[in-house]
N, C-alpha and C positions, 0 to 999 in steps of 0.2 A: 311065336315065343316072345315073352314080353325081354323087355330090355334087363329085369333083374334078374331076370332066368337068365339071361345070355352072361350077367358075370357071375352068376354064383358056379357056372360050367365053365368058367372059362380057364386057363391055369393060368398057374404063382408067375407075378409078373417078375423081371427082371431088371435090372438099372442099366441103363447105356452108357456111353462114355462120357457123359453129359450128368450123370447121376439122374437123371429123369427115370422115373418107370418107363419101362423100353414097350409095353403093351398101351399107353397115355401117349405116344410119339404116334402109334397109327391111328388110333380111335380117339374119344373124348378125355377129359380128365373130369375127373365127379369131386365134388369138395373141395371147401376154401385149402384144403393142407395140399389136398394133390395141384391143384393149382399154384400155391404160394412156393412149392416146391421145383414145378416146371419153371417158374419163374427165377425161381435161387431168393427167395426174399421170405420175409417172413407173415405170419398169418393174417395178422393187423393189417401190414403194408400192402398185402395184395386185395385186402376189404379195402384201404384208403385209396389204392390207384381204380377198384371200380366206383368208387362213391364221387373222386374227384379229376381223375382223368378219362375216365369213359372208357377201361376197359373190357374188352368184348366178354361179359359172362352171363352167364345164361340161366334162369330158371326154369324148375321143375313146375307144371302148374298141378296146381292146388297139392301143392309139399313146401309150404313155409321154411325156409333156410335152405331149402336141398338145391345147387347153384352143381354148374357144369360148364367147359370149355372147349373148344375145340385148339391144336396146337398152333395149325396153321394161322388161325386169328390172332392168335398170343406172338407168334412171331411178327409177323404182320403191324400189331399194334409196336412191340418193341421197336422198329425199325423206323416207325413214322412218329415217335413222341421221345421226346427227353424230359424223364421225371425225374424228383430226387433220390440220392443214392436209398440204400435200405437202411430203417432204422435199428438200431443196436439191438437187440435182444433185451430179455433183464439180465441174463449171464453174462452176456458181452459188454452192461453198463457196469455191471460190478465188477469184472475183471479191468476194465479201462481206469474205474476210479480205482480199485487196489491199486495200479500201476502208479499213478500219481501220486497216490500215498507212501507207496514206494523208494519211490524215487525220490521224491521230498524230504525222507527222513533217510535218505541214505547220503544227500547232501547236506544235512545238519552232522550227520556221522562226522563225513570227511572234515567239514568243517574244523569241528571239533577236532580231529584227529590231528590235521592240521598246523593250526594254532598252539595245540596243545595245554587250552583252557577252555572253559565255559564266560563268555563273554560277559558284562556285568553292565550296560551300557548304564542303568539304572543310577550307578554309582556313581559319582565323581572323584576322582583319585585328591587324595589330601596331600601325597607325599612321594617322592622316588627314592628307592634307593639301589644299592647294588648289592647282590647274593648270590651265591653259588654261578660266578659268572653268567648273570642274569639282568636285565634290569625289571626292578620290580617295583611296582605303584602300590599304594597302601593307604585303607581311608582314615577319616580322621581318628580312627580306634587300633589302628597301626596294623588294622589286616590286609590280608595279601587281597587283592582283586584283582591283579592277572601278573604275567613275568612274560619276560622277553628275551630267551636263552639268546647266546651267540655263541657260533660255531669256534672263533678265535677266542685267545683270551682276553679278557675285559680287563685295562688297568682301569685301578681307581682311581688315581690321580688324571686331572685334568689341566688346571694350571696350576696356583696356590694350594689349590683344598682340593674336596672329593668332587665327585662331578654332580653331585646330590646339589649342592650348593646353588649349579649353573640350574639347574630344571624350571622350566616355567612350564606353568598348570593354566593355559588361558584358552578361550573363545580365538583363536587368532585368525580366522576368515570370514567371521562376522554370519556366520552358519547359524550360532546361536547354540553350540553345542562346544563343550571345553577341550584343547587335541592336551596331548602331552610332548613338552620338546625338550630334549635332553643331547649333552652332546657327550662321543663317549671316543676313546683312543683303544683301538683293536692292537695288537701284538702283530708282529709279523713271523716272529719267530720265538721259540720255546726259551731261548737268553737271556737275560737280565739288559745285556747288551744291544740286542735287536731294534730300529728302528720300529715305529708304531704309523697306521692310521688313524687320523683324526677324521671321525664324521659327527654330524647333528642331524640324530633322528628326529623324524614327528612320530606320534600315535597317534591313535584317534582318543576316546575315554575310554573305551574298551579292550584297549591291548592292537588294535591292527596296526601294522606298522605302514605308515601314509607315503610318507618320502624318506628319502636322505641324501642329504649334500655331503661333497668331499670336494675340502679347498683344493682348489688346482692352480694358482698362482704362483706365479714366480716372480720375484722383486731383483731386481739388478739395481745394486749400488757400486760406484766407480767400476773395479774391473769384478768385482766377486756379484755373483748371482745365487740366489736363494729359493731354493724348490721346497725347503718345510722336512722333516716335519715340522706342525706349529701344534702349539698348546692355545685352545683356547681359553681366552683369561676375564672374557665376559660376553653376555648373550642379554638382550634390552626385545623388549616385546612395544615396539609401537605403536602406538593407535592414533597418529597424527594423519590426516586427510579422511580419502570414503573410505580407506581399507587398511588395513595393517599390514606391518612389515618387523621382517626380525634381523634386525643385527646383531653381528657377530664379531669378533676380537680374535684375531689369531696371530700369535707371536712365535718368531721361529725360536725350536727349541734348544738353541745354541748359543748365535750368533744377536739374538734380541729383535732384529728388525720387525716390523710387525703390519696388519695392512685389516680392513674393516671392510667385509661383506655385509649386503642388503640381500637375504633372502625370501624369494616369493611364498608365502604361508600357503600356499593351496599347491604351488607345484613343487616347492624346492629347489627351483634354479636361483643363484645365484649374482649377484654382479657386485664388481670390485668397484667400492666406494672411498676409499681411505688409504693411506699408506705414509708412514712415521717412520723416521728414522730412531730408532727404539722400541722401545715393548709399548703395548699398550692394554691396560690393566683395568681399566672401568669405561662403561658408556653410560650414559644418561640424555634426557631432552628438554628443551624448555620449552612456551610458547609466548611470546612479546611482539606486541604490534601485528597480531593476527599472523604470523610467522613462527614456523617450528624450527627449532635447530638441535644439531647433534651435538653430543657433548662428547669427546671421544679424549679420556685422561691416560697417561701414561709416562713413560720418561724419552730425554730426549738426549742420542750420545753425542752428539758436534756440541750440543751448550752445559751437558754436564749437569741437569735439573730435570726435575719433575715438568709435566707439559701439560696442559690440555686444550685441546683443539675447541673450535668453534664453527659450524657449519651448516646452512641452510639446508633444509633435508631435503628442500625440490634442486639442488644442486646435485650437477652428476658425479662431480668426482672431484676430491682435492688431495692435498699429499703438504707434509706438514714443509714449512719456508726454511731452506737451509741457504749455508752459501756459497753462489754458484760456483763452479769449478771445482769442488770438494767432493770427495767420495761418501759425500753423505747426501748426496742430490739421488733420487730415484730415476734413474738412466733411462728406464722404462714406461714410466707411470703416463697414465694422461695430462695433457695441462688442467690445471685448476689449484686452486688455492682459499685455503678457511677463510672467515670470515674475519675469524680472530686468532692469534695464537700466543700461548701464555709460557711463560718458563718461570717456573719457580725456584731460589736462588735454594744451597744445601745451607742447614744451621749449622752453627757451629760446635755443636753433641754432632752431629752425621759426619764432619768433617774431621773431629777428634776419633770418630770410634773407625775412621776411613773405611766406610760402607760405601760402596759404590748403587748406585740406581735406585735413588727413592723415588718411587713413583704415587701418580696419584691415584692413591687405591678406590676412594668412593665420589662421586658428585652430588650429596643432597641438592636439591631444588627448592626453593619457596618462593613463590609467584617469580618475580623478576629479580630473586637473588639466586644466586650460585654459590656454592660454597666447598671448593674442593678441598679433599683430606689429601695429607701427604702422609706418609710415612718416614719417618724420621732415621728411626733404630728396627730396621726389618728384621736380624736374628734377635735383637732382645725379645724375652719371657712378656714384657709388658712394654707394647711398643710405642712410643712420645709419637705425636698425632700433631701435624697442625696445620691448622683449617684456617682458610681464606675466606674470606667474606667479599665478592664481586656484587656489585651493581651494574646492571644494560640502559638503565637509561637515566638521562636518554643517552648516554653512551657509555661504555665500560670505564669503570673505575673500582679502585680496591678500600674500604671501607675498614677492614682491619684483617689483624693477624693475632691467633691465641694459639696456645698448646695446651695440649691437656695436663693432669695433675701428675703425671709420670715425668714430665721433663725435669720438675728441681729435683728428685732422687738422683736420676741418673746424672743429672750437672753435679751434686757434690758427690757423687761416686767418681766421677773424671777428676775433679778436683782432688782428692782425697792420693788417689792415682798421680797425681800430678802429668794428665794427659789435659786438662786445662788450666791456666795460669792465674785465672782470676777468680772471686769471688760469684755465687750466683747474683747477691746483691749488685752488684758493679755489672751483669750482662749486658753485653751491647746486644746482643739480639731484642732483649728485651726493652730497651733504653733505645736504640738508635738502628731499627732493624735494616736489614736491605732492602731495596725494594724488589717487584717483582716486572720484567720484561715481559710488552706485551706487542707484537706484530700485527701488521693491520696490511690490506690487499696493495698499498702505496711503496710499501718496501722498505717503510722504517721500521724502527724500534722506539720506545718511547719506556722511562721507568714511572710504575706507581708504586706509589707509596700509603701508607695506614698506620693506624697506632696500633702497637704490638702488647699482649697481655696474655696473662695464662685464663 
C-alpha cells in the first residue's frame, strides 16, 4: 500500500494539548503548514529556518515542493539551536501598528483634554491679559491663542496697575524659543478681606505652564518681622552674562518693606538678592566698564525720600545702608551692601500736598546715564514727574533736575489755596534746589547737586 493510500484511509486527525495534529505526533508531518504548525510559527518562518538554519526537512523525490518531517527531529532540532523569535503575521503587523496609532492619538486626546486647548506653538503671544479668571495670551490681532484658567480667584491687581502691565513675552533661557512670565495674586478666601498669594508663573509660547515661584521670605526689622503677603511692583528680564535672569520686586502689602529675588529662567527657584527699607517700585540695569549693575528704585522710610539702589549683579546680596541700631536695619538679611545708594529729597508741591512715599516709579537708561523718575503728586489726575539725570563716570554725579509741564498748574493751584506762600516765579526749588544724598560702601553721605528746570 503506497503511502497516499495509507492517509487517504487513515481517520480525521485530532489536535493535542499542544494543538499539534495528534496523528503528525506519531508519524510524519507532510507540508510547510503542518510543519510551520508543529512548530507554532508561521509558514515563511518555518521555509526560513530550513533555508538558514538547517532544519531537518525532507523531500518527496521527484514532487517539486512536496517536503515532509518527522517530529522527533523537529524537537531534536528545537532543543540544539536558538533562532529568532517568529515573525509577525500581516494581521499581527497591522494589529501592532493599529495599536500605535492608537495609542498615540489617545495621548494627543488627553493631551488636549488636559490643557484644555489646542496648542498654537506656531504663534507668538503679542499680549496677556486676564478673563474670566483666566490668564490669556492674545496675538498681535487681539486673538485668543490659549488661556490659563485657575482654580482660586485671580485678582487683578498686582501692585500699581493690572498685572498685564508686569508680563514679559521673552526668549528667557536662550532656548531660542519665547516662554511667557506673568505674576498673578491668587485669593485665599471668597472675602474682599482675605489675605492673597502671590506667585510668578512662566509658560512656554504655547500655554504649558513651566514653573512657578512663590516668595517665601521673611524680613525682620527691629522687633517686627514680615512674612508677606507682598505685591509685586516690578519684574526686569536680564540678559546680562551667558544666560538670563528675572528679577523680581516684592513689597509687603501693608507695612511697605520690600526685598528683590533673582529667579532661575529654566527652574524657577529662587534667591534673595535685595532687601530696602521701603517699597520698591522699578528695577532696571546698566552696563559701564564692562560691568552690569542693578538698578533697584523705590522709597526709603528712616530718610523720608525716594531711593534708588545701585548694585553689581555678580554681587550676592546687599540691603539698602540704614543707621545702625535703628529699627530700620534688616535684623536678618545677609551682609552686603550697594554700590551706590541714592535718596531723593521731597519737593516742595509733595510736601504741601503732605503725600507721604514718592517713589521712584521708572529708571530710563542711556549708555552711562540714569535717569530716575519720581513721582511727585501720586493721587493727582496728572502727576508732576521729576527726573534726574545721573552720570557714572567716571564716578556718579547729578547733572540736573527738571519736572514735567504739570508742576506750574499744580504750584499755582497750591498757591491760589494758599497751601504755598510764594510765587511760582520766586520757587526755590526751581531757583536753588536741594540736593540729592548719595551713599557709597565707606559709610558716608556726600550731597549732589545740578541745575534745576522744568
Amino acid at each position: 500500500m503506497t503511502r497516499d493510500s495509507q492517509k487517504q484511509d487513515a481517520p480525521p486527525r485530532r489536535a493535542n494539548g499542544n494543538g499539534h495534529p495528534a496523528a503528525a505526533v506519531k508519524g510524519e508531518l507532510t507540508g510547510w503548514d503542518e510543519i510551520a504548525a508543529y512548530l507554532n510559527v508561521s509558514r515563511r518562518t518555518a521555509q526560513n529556518y530550513a533555508n538558514h538554519h538547517r532544519l531537518p526537512v525532507r523531500r518527496h523525490p521527484g514532487r517539486k515542493g512536496r517536503v515532509w518531517a518527522l517530529p522527533s527531529e523537529l524537537d531534536q532540532w528545537k532543543g540544539s539551536h536558538t533562532f529568532p523569535p517568529p515573525a509577525r503575521t500581516g494581521r499581527a503587523r497591522f494589529l501592532f501598528v493599529l495599536g500605535v496609532l492608537s495609542a498615540i492619538t489617545l495621548a494627543v486626546i488627553a493631551t488636549v483634554l488636559i490643557h484644555g486647548r489646542f496648542a498654537r506653538p506656531e504663534v507668538t503671544p503679542a499680549s496677556v491679559t486676564m478673563k474670566d479668571n483666566a490668564v490669556v495670551a492674545l496675538d498681535a490681532d487681539g486673538h485668543t491663542l490659549w488661556q490659563h484658567p485657575y482654580r482660586r480667584h485671580l485678582m487683578a491687581t498686582v501692585g500699581r496697575t493690572h498685572f498685564a502691565d508686569y508680563a514679559r513675552i521673552a526668549d528667557i533661557d536662550g532656548s531660542g524659543h519665547p516662554s511667557v512670565v506673568v505674576p498673578v495674586l491668587l485669593a485665599n478666601g471668597p472675602n474682599p478681606d482675605d489675605l492673597f498669594v502671590t506667585r510668578i508663573d512662566c509658560f512656554s509660547a504655547d500655554g504649558r505652564l513651566r514653573w512657578s515661584y512663590q516668595p517665601r521670605i521673611s524680613l525682620r526689622f527691629g522687633q517686627d518681622e514680615f512674612h508677606g503677603p507682598w505685591y509685586v511692583f516690578a519684574l526686569l528680564i536680564s540678559s546680562a552674562g551667558k544666560s538670563s535672569s528675572i528679577f523680581a520686586s516684592f513689597t509687603h502689602f501693608e507695612w511697605g518693606n520690600s526685598f528683590v529675588a533673582e529667579i532661575a529662567p529654566k527652574t524657577g527657584r529662587g534667591k534673595f538678592r535685595f532687601a530696602n527699607t521701603g517699597s520698591t517700585h522699578s528695577l532696571s540695569q546698566f552696563t559701564i566698564a564692562g560691568q552690569t549693575y542693578l538698578l533697584v528704585g523705590g522709597f526709603n522710610n528712616e530718610y523720608d525720600g525716594a531711593s534708588l539702589a545701585v548694585m553689581n549683579e555678580s554681587q550676592p546680596f546687599a540691603a539698602s545702608p540704614q543707621t545702625p541700631g535703628t529699627r530700620y536695619v534688616c535684623a536678618n538679611c545677609p551682609s552686603g551692601s550697594p554700590d551706590y545708594y541714592f535718596v531723593f529729597p521731597r519737593s516742595e508741591l509733595n510736601r504741601a500736598l503732605d503725600q507721604y512715599e514718592l517713589p521712584v516709579d521708572a529708571i530710563p537708561v542711556n549708555g552711562n546715564s540714569v535717569e530716575p523718575l519720581v513721582n511727585e503728586s501720586i493721587t493727582a489726575p496728572q502727576p508732576v514727574i521729576a527726573a534726574y539725570l545721573l552720570r557714572f563716570s567716571p564716578a556718579p554725579h547729578l547733572i540736573s533736575r527738571r519736572f514735567n509741564s504739570k508742576y506750574e498748574p499744580l504750584h499755582r493751584s497750591l498757591e491760589q489755596s494758599h497751601r504755598i506762600s510764594h510765587s511760582f516765579r520766586n520757587c526755590p526749588d526751581l531757583h536753588n534746589p536741594v540736593g540729592i544724598r548719595l551713599w557709597t560702601p565707606s559709610g558716608h553721605w556726600t550731597n549732589l547737586r545740578g541745575r534745576s528746570s522744568l
